[in-house]
PyMOL Python script that loads the backbone (N, CA, C, O; Angstrom):
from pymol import cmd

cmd.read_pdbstr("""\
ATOM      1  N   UNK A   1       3.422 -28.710  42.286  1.00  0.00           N
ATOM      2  CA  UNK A   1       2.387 -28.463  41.291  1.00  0.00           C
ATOM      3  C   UNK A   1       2.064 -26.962  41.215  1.00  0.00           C
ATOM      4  O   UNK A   1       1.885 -26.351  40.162  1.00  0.00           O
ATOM      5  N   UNK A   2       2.016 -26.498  42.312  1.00  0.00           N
ATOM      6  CA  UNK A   2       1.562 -24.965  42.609  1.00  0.00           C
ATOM      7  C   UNK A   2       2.983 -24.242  41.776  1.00  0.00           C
ATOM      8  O   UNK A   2       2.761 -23.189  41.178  1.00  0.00           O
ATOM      9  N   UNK A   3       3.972 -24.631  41.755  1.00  0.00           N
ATOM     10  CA  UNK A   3       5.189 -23.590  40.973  1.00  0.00           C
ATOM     11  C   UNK A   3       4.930 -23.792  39.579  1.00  0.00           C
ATOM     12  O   UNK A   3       4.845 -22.821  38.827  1.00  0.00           O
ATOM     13  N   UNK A   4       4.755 -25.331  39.037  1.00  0.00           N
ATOM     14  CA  UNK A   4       4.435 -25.139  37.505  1.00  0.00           C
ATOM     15  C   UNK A   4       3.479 -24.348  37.389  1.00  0.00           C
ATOM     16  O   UNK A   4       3.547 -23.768  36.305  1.00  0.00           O
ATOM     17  N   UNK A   5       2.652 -24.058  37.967  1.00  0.00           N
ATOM     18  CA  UNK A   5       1.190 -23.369  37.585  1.00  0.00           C
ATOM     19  C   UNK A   5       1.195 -22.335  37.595  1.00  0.00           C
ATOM     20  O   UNK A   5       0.438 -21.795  36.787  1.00  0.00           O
ATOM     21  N   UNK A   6       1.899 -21.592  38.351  1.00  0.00           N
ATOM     22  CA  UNK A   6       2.907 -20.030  38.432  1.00  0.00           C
ATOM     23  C   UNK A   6       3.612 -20.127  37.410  1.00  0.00           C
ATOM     24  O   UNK A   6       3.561 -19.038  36.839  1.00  0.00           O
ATOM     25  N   UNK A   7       4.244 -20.826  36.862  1.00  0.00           N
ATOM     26  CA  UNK A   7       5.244 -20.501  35.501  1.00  0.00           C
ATOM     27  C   UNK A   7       4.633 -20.333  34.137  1.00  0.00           C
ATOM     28  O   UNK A   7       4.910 -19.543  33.234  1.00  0.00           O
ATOM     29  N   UNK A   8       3.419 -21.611  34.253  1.00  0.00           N
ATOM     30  CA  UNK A   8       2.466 -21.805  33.285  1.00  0.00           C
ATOM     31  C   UNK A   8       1.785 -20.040  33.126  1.00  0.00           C
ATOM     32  O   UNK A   8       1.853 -19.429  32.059  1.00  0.00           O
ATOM     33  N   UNK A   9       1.244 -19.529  34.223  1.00  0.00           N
ATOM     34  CA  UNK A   9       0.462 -18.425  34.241  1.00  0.00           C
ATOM     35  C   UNK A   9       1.822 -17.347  33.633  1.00  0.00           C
ATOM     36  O   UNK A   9       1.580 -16.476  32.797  1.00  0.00           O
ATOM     37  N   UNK A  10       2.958 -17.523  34.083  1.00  0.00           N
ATOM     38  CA  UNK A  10       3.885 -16.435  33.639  1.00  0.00           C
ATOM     39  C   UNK A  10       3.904 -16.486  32.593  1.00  0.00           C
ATOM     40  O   UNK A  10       3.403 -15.525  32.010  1.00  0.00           O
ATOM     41  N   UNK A  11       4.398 -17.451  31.874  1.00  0.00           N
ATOM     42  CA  UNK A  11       4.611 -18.003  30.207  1.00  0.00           C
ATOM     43  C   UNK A  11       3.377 -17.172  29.813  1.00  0.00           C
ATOM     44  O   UNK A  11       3.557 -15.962  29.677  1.00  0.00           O
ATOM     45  N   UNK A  12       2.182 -17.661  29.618  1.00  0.00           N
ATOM     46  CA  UNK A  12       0.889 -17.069  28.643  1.00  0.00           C
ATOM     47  C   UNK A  12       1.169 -15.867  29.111  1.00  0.00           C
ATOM     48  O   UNK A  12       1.415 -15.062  28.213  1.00  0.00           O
ATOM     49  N   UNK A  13       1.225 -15.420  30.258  1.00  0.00           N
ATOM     50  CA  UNK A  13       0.855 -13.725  30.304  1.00  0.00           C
ATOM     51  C   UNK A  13       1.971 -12.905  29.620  1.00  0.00           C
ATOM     52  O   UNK A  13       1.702 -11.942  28.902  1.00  0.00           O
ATOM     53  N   UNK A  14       3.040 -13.254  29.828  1.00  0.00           N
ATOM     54  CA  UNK A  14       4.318 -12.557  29.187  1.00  0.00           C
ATOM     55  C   UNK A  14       4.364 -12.978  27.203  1.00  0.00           C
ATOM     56  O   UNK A  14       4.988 -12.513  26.249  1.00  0.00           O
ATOM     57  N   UNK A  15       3.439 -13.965  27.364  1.00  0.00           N
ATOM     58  CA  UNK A  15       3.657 -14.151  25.815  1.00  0.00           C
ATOM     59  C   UNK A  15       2.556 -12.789  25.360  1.00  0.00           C
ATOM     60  O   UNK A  15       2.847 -11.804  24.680  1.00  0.00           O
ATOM     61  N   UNK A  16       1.265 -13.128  25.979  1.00  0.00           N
ATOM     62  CA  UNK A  16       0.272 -11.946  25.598  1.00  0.00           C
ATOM     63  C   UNK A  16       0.911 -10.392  25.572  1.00  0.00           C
ATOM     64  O   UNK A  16       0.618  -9.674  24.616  1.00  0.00           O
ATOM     65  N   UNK A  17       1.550 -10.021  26.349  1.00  0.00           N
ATOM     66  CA  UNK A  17       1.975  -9.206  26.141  1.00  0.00           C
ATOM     67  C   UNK A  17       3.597  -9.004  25.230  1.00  0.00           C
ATOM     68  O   UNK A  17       4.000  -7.889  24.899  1.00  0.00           O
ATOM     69  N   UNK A  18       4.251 -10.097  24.977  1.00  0.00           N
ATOM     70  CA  UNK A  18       5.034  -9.833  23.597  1.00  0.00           C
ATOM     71  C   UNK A  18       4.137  -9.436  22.718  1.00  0.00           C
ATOM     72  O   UNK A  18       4.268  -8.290  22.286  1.00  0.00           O
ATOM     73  N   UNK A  19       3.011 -10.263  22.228  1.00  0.00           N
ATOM     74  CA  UNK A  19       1.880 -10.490  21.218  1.00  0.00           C
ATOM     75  C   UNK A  19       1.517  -8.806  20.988  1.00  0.00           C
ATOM     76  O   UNK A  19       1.658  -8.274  19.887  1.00  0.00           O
ATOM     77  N   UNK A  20       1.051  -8.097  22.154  1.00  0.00           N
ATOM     78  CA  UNK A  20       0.485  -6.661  22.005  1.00  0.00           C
ATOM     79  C   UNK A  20       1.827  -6.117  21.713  1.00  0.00           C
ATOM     80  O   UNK A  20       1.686  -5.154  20.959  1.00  0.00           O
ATOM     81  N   UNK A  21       3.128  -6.339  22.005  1.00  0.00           N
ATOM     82  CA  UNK A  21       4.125  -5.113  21.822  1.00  0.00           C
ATOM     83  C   UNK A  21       4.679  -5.524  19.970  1.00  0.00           C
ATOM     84  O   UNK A  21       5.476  -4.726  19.477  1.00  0.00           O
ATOM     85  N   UNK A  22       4.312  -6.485  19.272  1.00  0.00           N
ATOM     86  CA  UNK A  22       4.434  -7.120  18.299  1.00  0.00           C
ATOM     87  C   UNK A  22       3.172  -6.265  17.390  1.00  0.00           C
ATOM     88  O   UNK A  22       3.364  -5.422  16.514  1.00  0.00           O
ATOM     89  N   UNK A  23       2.384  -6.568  17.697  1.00  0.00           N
ATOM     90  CA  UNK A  23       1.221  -5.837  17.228  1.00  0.00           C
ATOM     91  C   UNK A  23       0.977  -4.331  16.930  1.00  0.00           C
ATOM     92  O   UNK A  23       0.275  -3.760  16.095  1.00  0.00           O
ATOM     93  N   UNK A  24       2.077  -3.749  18.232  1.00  0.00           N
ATOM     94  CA  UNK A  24       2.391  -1.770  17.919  1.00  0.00           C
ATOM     95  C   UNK A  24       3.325  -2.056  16.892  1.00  0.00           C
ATOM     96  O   UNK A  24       2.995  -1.522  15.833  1.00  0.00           O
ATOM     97  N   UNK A  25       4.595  -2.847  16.817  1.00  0.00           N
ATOM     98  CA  UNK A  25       5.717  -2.852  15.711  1.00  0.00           C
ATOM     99  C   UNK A  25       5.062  -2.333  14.716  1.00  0.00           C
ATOM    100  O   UNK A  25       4.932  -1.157  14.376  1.00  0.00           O
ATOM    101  N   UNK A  26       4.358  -4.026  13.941  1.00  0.00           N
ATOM    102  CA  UNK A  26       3.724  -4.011  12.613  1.00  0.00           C
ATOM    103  C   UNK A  26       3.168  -2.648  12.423  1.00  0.00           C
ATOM    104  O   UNK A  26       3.766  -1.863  11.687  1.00  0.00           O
ATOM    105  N   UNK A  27       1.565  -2.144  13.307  1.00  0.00           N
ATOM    106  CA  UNK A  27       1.066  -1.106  13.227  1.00  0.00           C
ATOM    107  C   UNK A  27       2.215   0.227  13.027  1.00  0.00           C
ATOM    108  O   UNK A  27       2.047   0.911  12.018  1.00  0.00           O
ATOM    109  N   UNK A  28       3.177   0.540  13.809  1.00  0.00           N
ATOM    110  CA  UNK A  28       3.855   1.739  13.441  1.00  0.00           C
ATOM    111  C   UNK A  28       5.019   1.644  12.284  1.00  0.00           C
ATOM    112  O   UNK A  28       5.742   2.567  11.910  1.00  0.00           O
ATOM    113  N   UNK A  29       5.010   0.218  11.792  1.00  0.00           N
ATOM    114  CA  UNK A  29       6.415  -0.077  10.748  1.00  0.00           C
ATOM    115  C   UNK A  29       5.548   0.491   9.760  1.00  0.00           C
ATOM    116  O   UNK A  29       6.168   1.220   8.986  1.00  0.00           O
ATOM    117  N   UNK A  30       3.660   0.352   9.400  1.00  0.00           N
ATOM    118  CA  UNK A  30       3.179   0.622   7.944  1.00  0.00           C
ATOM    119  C   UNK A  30       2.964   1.991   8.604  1.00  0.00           C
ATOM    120  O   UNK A  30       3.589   2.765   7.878  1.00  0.00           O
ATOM    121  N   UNK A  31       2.435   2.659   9.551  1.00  0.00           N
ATOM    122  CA  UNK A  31       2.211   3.932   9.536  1.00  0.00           C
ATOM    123  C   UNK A  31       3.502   4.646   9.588  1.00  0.00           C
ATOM    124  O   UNK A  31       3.356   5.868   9.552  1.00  0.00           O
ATOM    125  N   UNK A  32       4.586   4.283   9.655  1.00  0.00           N
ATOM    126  CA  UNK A  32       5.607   5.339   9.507  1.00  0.00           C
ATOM    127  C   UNK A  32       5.929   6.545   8.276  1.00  0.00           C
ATOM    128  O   UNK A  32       6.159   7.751   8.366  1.00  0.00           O
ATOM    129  N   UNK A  33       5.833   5.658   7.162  1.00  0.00           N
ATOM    130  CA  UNK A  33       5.055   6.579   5.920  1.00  0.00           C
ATOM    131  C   UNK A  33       4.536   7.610   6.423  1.00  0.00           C
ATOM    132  O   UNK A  33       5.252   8.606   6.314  1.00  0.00           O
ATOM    133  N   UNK A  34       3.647   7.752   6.891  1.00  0.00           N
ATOM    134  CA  UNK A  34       2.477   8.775   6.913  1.00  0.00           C
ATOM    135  C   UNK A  34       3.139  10.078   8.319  1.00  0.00           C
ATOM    136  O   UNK A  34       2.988  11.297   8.411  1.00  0.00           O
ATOM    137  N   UNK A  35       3.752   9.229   9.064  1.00  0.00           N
ATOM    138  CA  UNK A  35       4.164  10.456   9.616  1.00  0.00           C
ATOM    139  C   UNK A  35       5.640  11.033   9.436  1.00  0.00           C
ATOM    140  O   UNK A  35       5.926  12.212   9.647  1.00  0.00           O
ATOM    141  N   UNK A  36       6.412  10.194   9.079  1.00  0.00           N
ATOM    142  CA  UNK A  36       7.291  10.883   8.362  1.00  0.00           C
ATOM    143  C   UNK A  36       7.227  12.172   6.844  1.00  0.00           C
ATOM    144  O   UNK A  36       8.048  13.017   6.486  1.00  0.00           O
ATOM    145  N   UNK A  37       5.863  11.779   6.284  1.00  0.00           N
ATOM    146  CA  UNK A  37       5.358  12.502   5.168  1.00  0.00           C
ATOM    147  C   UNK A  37       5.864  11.651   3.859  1.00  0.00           C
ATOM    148  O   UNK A  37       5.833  12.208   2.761  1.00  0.00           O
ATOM    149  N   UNK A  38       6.294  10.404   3.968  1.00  0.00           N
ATOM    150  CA  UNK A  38       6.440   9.875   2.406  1.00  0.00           C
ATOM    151  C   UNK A  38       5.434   9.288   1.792  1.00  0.00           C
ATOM    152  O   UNK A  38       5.478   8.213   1.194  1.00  0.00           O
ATOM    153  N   UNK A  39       4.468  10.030   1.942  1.00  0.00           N
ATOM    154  CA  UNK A  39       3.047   9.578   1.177  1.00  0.00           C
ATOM    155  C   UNK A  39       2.300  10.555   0.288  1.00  0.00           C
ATOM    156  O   UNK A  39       2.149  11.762   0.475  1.00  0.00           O
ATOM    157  N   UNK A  40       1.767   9.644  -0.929  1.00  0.00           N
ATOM    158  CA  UNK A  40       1.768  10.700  -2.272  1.00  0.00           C
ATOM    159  C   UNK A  40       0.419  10.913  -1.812  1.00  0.00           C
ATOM    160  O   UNK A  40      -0.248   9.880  -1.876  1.00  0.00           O
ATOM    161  N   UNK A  41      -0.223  11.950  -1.353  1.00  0.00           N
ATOM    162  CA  UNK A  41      -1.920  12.218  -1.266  1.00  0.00           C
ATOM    163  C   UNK A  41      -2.320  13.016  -2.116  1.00  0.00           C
ATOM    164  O   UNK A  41      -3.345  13.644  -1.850  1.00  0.00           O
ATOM    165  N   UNK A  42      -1.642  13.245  -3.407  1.00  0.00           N
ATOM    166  CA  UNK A  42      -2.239  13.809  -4.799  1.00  0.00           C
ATOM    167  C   UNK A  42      -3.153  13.305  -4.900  1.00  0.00           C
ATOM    168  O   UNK A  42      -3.164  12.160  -4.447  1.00  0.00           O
ATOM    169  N   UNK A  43      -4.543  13.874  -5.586  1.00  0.00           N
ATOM    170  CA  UNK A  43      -5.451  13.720  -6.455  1.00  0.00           C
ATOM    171  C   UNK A  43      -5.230  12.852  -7.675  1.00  0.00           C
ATOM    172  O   UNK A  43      -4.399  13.347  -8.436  1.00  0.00           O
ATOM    173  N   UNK A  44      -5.670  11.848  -8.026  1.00  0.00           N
ATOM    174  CA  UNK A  44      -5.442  11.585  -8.928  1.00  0.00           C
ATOM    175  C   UNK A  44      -6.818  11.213 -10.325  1.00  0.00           C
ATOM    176  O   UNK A  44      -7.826  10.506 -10.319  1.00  0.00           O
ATOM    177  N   UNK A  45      -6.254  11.991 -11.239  1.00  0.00           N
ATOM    178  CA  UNK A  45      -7.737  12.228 -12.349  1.00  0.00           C
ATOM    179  C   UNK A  45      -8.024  11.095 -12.898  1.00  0.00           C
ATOM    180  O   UNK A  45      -7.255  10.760 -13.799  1.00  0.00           O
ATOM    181  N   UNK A  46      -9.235  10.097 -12.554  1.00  0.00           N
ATOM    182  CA  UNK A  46      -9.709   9.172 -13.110  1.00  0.00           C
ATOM    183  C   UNK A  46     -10.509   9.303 -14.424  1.00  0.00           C
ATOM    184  O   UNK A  46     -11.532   9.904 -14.097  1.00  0.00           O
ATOM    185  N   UNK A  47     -10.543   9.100 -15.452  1.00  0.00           N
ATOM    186  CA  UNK A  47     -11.474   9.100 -16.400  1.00  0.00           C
ATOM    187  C   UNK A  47     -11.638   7.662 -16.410  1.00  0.00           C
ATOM    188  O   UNK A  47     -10.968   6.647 -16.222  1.00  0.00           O
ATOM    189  N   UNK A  48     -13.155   8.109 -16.797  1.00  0.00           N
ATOM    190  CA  UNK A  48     -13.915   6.832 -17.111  1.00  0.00           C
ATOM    191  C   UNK A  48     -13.738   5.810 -18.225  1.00  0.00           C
ATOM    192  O   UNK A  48     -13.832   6.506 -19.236  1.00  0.00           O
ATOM    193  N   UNK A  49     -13.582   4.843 -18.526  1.00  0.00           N
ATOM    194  CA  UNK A  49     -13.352   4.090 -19.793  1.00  0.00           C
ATOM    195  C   UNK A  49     -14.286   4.940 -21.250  1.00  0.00           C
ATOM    196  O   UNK A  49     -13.885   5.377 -22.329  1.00  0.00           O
ATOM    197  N   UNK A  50     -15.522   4.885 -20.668  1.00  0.00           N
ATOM    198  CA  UNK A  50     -16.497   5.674 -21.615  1.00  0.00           C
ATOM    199  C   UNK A  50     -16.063   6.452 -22.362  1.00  0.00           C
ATOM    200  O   UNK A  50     -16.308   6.594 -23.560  1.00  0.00           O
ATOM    201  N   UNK A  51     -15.015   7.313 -21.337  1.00  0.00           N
ATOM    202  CA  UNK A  51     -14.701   9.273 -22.201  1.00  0.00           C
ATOM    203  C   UNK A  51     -13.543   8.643 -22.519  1.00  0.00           C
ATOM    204  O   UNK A  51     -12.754   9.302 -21.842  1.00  0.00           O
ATOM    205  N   UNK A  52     -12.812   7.725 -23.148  1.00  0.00           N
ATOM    206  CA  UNK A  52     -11.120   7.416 -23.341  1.00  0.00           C
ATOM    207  C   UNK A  52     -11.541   8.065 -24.685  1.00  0.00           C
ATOM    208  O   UNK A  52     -10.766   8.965 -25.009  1.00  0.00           O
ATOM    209  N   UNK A  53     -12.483   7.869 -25.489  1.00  0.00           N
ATOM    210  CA  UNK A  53     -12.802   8.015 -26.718  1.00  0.00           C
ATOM    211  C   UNK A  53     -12.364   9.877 -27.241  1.00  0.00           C
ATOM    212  O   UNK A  53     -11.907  10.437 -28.238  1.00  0.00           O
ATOM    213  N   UNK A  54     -12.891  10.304 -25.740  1.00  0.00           N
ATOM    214  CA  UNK A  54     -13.131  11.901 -26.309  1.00  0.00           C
ATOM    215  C   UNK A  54     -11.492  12.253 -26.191  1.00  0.00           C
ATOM    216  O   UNK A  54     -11.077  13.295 -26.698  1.00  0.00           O
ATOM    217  N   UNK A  55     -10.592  11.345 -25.506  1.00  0.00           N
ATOM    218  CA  UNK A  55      -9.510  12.094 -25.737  1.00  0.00           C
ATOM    219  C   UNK A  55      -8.113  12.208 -26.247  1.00  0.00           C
ATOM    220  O   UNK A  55      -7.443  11.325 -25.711  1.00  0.00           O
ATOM    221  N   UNK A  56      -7.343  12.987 -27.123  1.00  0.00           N
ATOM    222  CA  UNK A  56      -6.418  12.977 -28.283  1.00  0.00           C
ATOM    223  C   UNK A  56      -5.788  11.827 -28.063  1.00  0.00           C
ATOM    224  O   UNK A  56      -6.094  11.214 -27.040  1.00  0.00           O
ATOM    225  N   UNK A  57      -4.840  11.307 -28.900  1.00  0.00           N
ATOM    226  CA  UNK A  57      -3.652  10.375 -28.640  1.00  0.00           C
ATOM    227  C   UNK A  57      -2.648  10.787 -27.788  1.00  0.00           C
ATOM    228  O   UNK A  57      -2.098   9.920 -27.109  1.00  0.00           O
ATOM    229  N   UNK A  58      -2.243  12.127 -27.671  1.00  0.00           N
ATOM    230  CA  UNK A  58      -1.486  12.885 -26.911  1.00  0.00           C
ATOM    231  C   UNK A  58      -2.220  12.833 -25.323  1.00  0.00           C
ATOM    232  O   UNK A  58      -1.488  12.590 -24.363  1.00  0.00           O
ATOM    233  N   UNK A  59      -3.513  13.046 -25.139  1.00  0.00           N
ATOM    234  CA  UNK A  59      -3.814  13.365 -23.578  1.00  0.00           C
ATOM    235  C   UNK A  59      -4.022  11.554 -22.699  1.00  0.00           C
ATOM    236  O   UNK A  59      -3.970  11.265 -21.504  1.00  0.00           O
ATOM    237  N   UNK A  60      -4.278  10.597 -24.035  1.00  0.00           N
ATOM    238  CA  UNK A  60      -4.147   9.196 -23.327  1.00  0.00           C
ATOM    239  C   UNK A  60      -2.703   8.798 -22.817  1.00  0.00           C
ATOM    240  O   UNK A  60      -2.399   8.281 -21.741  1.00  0.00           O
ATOM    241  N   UNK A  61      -1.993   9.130 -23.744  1.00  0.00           N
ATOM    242  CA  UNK A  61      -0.255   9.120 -23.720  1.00  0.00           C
ATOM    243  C   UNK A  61       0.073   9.231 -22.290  1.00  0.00           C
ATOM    244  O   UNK A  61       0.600   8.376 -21.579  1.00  0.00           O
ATOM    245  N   UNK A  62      -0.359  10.529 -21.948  1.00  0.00           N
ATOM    246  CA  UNK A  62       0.033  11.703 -21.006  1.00  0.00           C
ATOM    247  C   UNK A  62      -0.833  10.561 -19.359  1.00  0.00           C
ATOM    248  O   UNK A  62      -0.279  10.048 -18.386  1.00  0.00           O
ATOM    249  N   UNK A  63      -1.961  10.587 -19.680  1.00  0.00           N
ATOM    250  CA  UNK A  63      -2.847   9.764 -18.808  1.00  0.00           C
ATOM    251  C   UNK A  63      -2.330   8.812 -18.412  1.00  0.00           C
ATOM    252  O   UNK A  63      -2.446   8.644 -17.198  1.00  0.00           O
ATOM    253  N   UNK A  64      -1.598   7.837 -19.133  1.00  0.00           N
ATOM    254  CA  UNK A  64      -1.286   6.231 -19.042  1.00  0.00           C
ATOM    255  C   UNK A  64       0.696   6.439 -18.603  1.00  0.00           C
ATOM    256  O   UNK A  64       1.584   5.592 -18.510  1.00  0.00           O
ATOM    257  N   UNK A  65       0.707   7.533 -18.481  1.00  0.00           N
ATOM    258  CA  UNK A  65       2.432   7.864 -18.445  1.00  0.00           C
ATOM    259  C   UNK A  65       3.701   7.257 -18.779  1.00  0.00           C
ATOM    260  O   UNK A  65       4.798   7.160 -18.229  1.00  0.00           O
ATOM    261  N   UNK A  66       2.928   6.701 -20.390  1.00  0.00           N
ATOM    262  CA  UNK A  66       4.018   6.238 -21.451  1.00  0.00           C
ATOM    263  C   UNK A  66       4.887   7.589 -22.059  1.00  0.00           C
ATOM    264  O   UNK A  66       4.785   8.808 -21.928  1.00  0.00           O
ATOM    265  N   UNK A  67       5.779   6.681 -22.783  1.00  0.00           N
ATOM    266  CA  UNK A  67       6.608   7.493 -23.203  1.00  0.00           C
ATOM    267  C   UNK A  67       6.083   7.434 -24.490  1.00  0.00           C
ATOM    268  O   UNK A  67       5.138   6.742 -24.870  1.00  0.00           O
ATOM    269  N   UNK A  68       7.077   8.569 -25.432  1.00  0.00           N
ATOM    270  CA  UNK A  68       6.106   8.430 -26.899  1.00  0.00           C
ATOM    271  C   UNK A  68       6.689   7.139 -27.596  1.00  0.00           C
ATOM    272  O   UNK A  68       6.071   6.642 -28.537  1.00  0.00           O
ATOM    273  N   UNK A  69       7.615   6.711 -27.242  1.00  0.00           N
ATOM    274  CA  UNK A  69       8.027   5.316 -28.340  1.00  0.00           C
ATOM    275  C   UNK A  69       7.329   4.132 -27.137  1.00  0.00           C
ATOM    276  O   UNK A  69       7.196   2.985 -27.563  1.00  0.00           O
ATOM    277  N   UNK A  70       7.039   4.318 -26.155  1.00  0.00           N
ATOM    278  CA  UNK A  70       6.276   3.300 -25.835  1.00  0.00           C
ATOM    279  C   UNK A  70       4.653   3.176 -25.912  1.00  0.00           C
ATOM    280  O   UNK A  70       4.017   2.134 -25.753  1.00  0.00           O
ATOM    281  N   UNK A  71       4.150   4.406 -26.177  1.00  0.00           N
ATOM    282  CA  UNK A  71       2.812   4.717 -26.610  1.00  0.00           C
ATOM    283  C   UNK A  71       2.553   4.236 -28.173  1.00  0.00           C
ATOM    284  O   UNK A  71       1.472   3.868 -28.634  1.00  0.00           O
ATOM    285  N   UNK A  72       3.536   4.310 -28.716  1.00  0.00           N
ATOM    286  CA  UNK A  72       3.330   4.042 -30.316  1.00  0.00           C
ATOM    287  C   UNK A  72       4.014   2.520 -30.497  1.00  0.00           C
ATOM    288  O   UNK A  72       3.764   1.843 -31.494  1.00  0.00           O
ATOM    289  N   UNK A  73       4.598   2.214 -29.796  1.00  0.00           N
ATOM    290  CA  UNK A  73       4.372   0.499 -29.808  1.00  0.00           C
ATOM    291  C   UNK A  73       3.172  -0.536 -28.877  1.00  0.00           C
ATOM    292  O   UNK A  73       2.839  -1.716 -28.979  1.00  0.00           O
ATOM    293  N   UNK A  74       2.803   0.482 -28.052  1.00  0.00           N
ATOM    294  CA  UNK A  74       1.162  -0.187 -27.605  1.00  0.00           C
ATOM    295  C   UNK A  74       0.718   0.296 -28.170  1.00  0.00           C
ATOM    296  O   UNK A  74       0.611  -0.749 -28.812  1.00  0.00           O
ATOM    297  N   UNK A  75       0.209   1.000 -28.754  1.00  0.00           N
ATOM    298  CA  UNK A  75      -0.844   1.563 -29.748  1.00  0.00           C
ATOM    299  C   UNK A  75      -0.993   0.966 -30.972  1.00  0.00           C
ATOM    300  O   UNK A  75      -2.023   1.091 -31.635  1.00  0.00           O
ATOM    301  N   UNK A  76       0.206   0.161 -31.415  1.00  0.00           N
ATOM    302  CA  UNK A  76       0.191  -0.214 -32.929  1.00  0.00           C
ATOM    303  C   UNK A  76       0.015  -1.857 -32.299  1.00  0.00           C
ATOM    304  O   UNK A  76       0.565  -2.615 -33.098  1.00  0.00           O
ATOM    305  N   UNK A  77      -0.311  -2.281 -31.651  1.00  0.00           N
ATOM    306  CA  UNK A  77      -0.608  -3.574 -31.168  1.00  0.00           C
ATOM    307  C   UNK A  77      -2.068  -3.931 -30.667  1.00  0.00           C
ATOM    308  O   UNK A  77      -2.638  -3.353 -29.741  1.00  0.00           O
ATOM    309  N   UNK A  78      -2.640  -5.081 -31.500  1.00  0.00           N
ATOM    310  CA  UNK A  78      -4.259  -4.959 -31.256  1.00  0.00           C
ATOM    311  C   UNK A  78      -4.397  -5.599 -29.808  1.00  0.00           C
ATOM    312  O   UNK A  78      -5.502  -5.683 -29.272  1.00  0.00           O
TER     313      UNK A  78
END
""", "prot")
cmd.dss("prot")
cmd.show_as("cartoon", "prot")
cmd.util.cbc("prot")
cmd.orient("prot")
């Protein structure tokens, strides 16, 4: 009885610790991005729905980063 109970205790403890070395993977597979540098940390210019009004057909174009034949087929669509 005393050896299953030693194996039992091995099993959970060795699983807990797969569990934590599983847990750095995930964590460093999404942060790798960031230290390799493939991450866009541009600014990016929000305007408000409100001001869409104040601006040309050309600077929404430009905003929404259509092309001009794809700006003028959403645009001509209600």
């Amino acid at each position: 009885m005393e050896w299953l109970t030693e194996k039992a205790i091995f099993l959970v403890s060795l699983s807990a610790i797969l569990m934590i070395f599983l847990i750095f993977i995930f964590i460093g597979r999404e942060a790798l991005p960031v230290f390799l540098g493939h991450t866009n940390t541009a600014e990016v210019k929000v305007i408000p729905a409100a001001d869409m009004d104040k601006l040309s057909p050309e600077e929404v174009r430009q905003y929404l980063g259509l092309s001009r034949d794809d700006f003028k087929t959403k645009a001509m669509t209600p």
